[in-house]
N, C-alpha and C positions, 0 to 999 in steps of 0.2 A: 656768170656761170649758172647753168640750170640745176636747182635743187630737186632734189628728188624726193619728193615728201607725202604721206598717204592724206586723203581729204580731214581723216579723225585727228592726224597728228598736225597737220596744219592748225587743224580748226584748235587746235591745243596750244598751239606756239599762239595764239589770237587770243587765249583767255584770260589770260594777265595771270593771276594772283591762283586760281583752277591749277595752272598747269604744275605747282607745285605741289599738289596734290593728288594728282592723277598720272605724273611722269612717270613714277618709278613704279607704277604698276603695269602702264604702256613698256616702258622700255626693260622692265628684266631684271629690277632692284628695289630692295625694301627702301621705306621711309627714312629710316635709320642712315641708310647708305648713301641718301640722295646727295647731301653735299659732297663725299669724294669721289662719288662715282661723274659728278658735273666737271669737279675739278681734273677727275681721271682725262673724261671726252675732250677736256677743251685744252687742256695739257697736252696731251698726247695729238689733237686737230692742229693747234697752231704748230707743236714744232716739228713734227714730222713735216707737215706740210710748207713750211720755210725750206726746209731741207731738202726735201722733194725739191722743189721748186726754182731755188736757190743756188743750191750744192751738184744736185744728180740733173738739174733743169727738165723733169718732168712737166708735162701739161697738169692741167688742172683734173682732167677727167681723170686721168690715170692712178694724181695722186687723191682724189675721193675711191676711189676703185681700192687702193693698196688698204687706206684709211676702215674701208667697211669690211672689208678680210677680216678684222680682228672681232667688229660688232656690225652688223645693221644699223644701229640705233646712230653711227659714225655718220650714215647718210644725212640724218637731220643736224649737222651741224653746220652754220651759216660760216664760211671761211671767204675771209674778205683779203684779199692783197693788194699790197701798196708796195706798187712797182717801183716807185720813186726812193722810198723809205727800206725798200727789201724786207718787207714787215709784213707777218700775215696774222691775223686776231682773227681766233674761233669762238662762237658764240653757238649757244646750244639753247635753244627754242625761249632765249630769254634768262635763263636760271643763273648762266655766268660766261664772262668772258677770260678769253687768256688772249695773252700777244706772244711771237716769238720773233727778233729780229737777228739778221742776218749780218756780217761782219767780213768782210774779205778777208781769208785766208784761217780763219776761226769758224766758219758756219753760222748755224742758228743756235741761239741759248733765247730760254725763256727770260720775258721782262718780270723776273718775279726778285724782289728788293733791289737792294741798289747792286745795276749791272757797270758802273762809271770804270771800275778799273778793264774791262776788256776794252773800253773805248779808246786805251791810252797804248795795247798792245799792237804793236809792225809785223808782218808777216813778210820775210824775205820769198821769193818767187824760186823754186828749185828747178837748178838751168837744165834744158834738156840739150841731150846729142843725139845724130845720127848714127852709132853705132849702134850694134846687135844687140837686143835684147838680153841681158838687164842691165846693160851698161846707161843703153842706150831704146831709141824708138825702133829703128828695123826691127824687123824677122825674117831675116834670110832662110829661113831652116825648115819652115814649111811642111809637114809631109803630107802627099797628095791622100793616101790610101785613109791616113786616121782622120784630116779633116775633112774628107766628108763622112765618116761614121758620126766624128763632132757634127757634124750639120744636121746628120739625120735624127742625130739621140735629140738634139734640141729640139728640133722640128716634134719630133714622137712626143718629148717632155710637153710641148706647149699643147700638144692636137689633146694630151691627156687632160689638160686644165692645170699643169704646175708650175705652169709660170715662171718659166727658167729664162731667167737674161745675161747670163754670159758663161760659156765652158771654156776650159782653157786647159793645157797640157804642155808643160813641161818634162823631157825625157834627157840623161845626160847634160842639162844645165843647159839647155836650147828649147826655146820657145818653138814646138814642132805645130799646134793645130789653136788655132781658137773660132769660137760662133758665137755669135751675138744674136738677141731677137732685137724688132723692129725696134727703130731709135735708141740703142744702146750703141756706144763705140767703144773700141781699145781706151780711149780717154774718160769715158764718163763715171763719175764716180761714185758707186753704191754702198749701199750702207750695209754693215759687216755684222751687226747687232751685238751678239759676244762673241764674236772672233775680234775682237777688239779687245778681249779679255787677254787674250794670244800674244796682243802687241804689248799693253802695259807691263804683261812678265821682261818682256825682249828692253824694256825701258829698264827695268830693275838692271838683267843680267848687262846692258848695258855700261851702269852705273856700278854695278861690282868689276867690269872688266877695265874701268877705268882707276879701281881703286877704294870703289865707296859701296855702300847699297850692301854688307854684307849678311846675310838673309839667317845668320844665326841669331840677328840683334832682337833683343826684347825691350820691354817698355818704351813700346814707340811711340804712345802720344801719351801727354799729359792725364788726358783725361781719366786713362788706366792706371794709373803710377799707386793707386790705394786700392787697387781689390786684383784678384785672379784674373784679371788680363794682362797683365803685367809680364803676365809667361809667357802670354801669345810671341812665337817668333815671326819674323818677316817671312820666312819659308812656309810656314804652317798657313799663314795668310794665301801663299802663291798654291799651295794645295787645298784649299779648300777644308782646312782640317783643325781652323781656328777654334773651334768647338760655340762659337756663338750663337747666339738665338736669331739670325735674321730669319725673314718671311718673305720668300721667296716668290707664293702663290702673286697672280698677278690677277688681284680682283680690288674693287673699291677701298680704301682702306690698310690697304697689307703694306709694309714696306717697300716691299719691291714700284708699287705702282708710284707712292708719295716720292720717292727716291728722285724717279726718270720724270715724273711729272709735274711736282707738285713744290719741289724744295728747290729753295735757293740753294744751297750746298746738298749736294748728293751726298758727299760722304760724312755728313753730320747723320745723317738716320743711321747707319752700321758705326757710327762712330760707339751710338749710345746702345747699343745692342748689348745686352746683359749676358754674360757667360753660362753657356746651357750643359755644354760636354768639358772634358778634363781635353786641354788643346792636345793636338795632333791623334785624340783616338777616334774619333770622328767628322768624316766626310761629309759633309752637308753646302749644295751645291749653292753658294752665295754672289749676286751681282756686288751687293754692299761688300763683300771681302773685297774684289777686284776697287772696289775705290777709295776702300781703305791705303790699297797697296798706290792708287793714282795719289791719295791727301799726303800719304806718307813721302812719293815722291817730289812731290811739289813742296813739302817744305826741306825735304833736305839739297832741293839747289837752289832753295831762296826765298820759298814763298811766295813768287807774285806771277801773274800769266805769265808777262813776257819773260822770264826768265824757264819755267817749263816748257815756253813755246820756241825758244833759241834750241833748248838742247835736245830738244823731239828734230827739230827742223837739223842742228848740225852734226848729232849724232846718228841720224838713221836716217832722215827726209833723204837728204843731200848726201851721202855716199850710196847711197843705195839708187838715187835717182828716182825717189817717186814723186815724180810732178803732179801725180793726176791723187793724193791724198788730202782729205780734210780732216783734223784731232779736234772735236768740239768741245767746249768747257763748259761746264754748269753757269749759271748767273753769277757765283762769288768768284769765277775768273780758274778754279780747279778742273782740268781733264775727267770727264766721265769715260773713264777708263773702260767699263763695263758693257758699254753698248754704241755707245756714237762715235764711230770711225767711217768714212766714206773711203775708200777706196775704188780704183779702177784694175779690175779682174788682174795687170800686167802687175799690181801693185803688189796684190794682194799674193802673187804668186813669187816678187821679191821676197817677199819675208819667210813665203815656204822656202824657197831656194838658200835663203840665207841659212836657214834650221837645215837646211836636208847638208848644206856646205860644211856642217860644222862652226859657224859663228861666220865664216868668211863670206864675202862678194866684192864683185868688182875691187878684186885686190887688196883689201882690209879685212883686216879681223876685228869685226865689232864685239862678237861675243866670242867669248874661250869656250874653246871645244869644253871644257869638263862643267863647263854651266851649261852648254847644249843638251850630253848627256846627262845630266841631272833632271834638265826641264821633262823629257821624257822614259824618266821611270818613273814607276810605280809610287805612288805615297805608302805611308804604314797604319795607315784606316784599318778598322776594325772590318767598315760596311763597305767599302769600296773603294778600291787602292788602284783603279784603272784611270786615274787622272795624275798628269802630272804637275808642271807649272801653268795652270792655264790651259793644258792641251789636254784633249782627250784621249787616252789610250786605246791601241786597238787589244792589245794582251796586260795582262798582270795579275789576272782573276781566276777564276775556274772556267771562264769561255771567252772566246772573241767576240767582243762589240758588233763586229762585221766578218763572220767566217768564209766569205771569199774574198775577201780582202790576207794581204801580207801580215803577220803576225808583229810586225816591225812597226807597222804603220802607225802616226798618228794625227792629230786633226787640231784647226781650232774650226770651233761650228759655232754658229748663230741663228737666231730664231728666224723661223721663214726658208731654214733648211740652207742656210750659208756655210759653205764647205773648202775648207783647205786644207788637202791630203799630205803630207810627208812621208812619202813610202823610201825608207834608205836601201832596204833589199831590191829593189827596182829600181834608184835611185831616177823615182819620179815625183812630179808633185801637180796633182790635179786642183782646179778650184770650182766650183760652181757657185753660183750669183741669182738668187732668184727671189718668189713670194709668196714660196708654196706654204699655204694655209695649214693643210694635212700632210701626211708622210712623204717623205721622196728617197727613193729605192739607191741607197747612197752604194752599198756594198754592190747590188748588181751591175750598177751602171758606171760605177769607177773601174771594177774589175775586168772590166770590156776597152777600158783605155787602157789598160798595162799591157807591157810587154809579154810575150809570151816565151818561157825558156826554150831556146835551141832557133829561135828566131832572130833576125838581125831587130837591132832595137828602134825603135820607134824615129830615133835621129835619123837612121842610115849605116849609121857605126859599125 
C-alpha cells in the first residue's frame, strides 16, 4: 500500500531518536501529550482498520481515507495486514506500535493484555430465509417513485462530499426503497459507532423482559458499594443521568480516547469515574455509562464472553434474523456496548422496527411494550431531558432536536452522522450509514422520505 507522506515528515520517520522531539509540533500536539496521542493514532489505526478490513471488507485505500477523516496526521501511519493472521499492526513514524486481530464472529479487539479468553469463544452462524424482509432476505415491497428519490438523495449526498453509504426506508413494517454507494451491499456490515449505544439498552430491556436486568437496582458493582455511587440506578445509567465525572472530549489523554483505544477493559475507566452530580439530576452525555451498563450485563449472565455472546446471539441475533451483525468485545472478553457494532443497514433497521413494533418482530415479543415506552420518554435532568434509554429524543424540551421532523420521533445516532429514525406517528423507520466528517442535514432529508398526510403511504397501502 502506497503511503502518503510529505518529504519533512518522511525525513522525520528517518531520524530516529529527532522524531520524538519534533512530532508533536509537526503533528498538532504538545510534548506532554505525545505518548497518548501515539497510543490514540495507533489504537484507533490498527482497529478500525481490522474492522474495515475484516468485518465491513473495505480496501485498504478506503479504510486510510475513512482513518484521515478524523486527523491528517492518520495518513503517516504505517498499517501492515496479515491476511493470514486477520491481523493488522499500526505503526506511527516509529514512536509506537499497536496490533488488532480479528476473530470470526467477534471482529477485531485490540492485542492489548491477555486477549486468551476470546480465543476459547464459538459464534453460532444466524440462519437466514427467503421470506420478506425482516423475517427474511426478500423485498418484495419495493416502491418505484421513493427509490429513486433514495437514489437521487444518495447520489446529491455523495456529489456534496458526505459520504453517505446506505439509505433505507421502512413504511408500515415493509422494506419499501433502499441505495447503497459503490461497493456497499444489503449485506455489508457498517459500523454504528453509538447507535450501538441504542442496542446495549434493547440487551438490558431484553433482560428485564425476561425476568432479570430490573433497572431500579442499585449498587451494581463492587467497586461502588463505599461511597455515593452506590445510589447510581441501572436506569440513571441508561439515561445518561448517572451524575459521574467521565470525559467525554475525544483528544489525547481524556477518557473517552483511553477507553476505545488504549485499555484493555473499556468499562474499568467509567468504572473508576468519581461522582460529580447528585445521580439522576444530571445529563451528561457518556460512552463510559453505556459500558458500564455492557460490564454490568456481562456479569449478570455469567461473566465470561461466551456466555454474553450466546444470549446477544439467542436473544435478539436469531429471532430477529440479523445475519449480517458483528458485537465486538474489548481485549478482557467484555461487549463495547458504546461504539463497536457492525451492522448491515437491513439490520440496523430490524431493531428500529422492533422499537417502532412495540418490543415485537417476527412474531415474538422480545421487549414489553412498557419497557419500549419508557426507553422513549423523557429523563428528569435538570439540563436536558430529551434523551431516553440510549435514544435520542426528538421532543421533551422546550424545542425539537429536528422541527421538521415528527414530534414523536426518536433516533439512535452515531459519530459520522449514523442514523436510525423511529417515527411511530408515520409509523416509519429511516436509517442512513455513512462518514460524514461535518454535519448532515438529518431533519431535511429524512422528512422528504415520510409520508405525506392524505397521501396513500409509502407501501401502497
Amino acid at each position: 500500500m502506497k503511503k502518503i507522506v510529505t518529504i519533512p515528515l518522511l525525513a522525520l520517520a528517518l531520524a530516529g531518536t529527532a522524531s520524538a522531539i519534533l512530532a508533536p509540533r509537526l503533528l498538532g500536539f504538545s510534548m506532554t501529550e505525545l505518548g497518548s496521542a501515539v497510543r490514540v493514532a495507533t489504537g484507533m489505526g490498527a482497529k478500525l482498520a481490522c474492522s474495515g478490513r475484516y468485518v465491513s471488507g473495505f480496501d485498504r485505500a478506503q479504510i486510510l481515507e475513512d482513518l484521515a477523516s478524523y486527523s491528517p496526521a492518520n495518513r503517516l501511519l504505517d498499517l501492515e495486514y496479515d491476511a493470514d493472521g486477520r491481523r493488522v499492526t499500526a505503526d506511527l513514524l516509529g514512536l509506537g506500535k499497536v496490533s488488532a486481530r480479528y476473530r470470526e464472529g467477534l471482529g477485531c479487539a485490540l492485542e492489548i493484555g491477555d486477549t486468551t479468553p476470546l480465543d476459547q469463544v464459538t459464534v453460532q452462524t444466524v440462519a437466514t430465509t427467503d421470506a420478506p424482509w425482516p423475517e427474511g432476505s426478500a423485498v418484495p415491497a419495493i416502491n418505484a417513485d421513493l427509490q429513486q428519490r433514495l437514489d437521487a438523495l444518495l447520489a446529491s449526498d455523495n456529489a456534496a462530499g458526505l459520504e453517505t453509504r446506505a439509505l433505507l426506508v421502512v413504511q408500515d413494517g415493509e422494506l419499501v426503497a433502499e441505495s447503497y454507494a459503490e461497493g456497499i451491499t444489503p449485506q455489508t456490515p457498517l459500523l454504528g459507532w453509538s447507535m450501538g449505544k441504542s442496542l446495549t439498552a434493547m440487551l438490558q430491556g431484553r433482560l428485564e423482559a425476561l425476568g432479570q436486568g430490573d433497572r431500579q437496582a442499585r449498587a451494581l458493582f463492587p467497586e461502588w458499594q463505599e461511597d455515593a455511587r452506590r445510589e447510581i440506578t441501572l436506569e440513571q445509567l441508561l439515561q445518561m443521568s448517572s451524575g459521574l465525572d467521565f470525559d467525554e472530549t475525544y483528544a489525547p489523554g481524556s477518557d473517552a480516547t483511553h477507553m476505545l483505544f488504549s485499555a484493555h477493559s473499556a468499562s474499568d475507566v467509567a468504572l473508576q469515574s468519581p461522582a460529580a452530580f447528585d445521580p439522576g439530576s444530571h445529563f451528561s452525555y457518556s460512552s463510559g455509562t453505556t459500558n458500564l451498563i455492557a460490564r454490568w450485563l456481562h456479569e449478570q449472565l455469567g461473566g465470561t464472553p461466551q456466555a454474553s455472546i450466546d444470549f446477544f446471539q439467542q436473544q435478539l441475533l436469531q429471532p430477529l434474523g440479523m445475519a449480517d451483525t458483528v458485537f465486538e468485545m474489548d481485549p478482557s472478553g467484555v461487549f463495547v456496548g458504546s461504539s463497536y457494532i457492525y451492522a448491515s443497514a437491513r439490520d440496523w433497521a430490524r431493531l428500529g422496527q422492533l422499537m417502532l413494533n412495540g418490543g415485537e418482530l417476527n412474531g415474538q415479543q422480545l421487549l414489553s411494550e412498557e419497557w419500549v415506552q419508557r426507553a422513549a420518554m423523557p429523563n428528569d435532568s435538570e439540563n436536558e431531558p430529551r434523551y431516553g434509554y440510549q435514544f435520542w429524543l426528538n421532543d421533551g424540551g422546550d424545542t425539537l432536536r429536528y422541527p421538521e421532523l415528527p414530534a414523536d420521533a426518536y433516533f439512535m445516532q452515531g459519530n459520522r452522522k449514523q442514523v436510525v429514525m423511529i417515527s411511530p406517528s408515520t409509523n416509519t423507520v429511516v436509517v442512513r450509514l455513512g462518514w460524514s466528517a461535518g454535519g448532515y442535514p438529518v431533519g431535511e432529508n429524512f422528512a422528504e422520505l415520510l409520508p405525506v398526510p392524505g397521501r396513500e403511504t409509502l407501501s401502497g397501502r
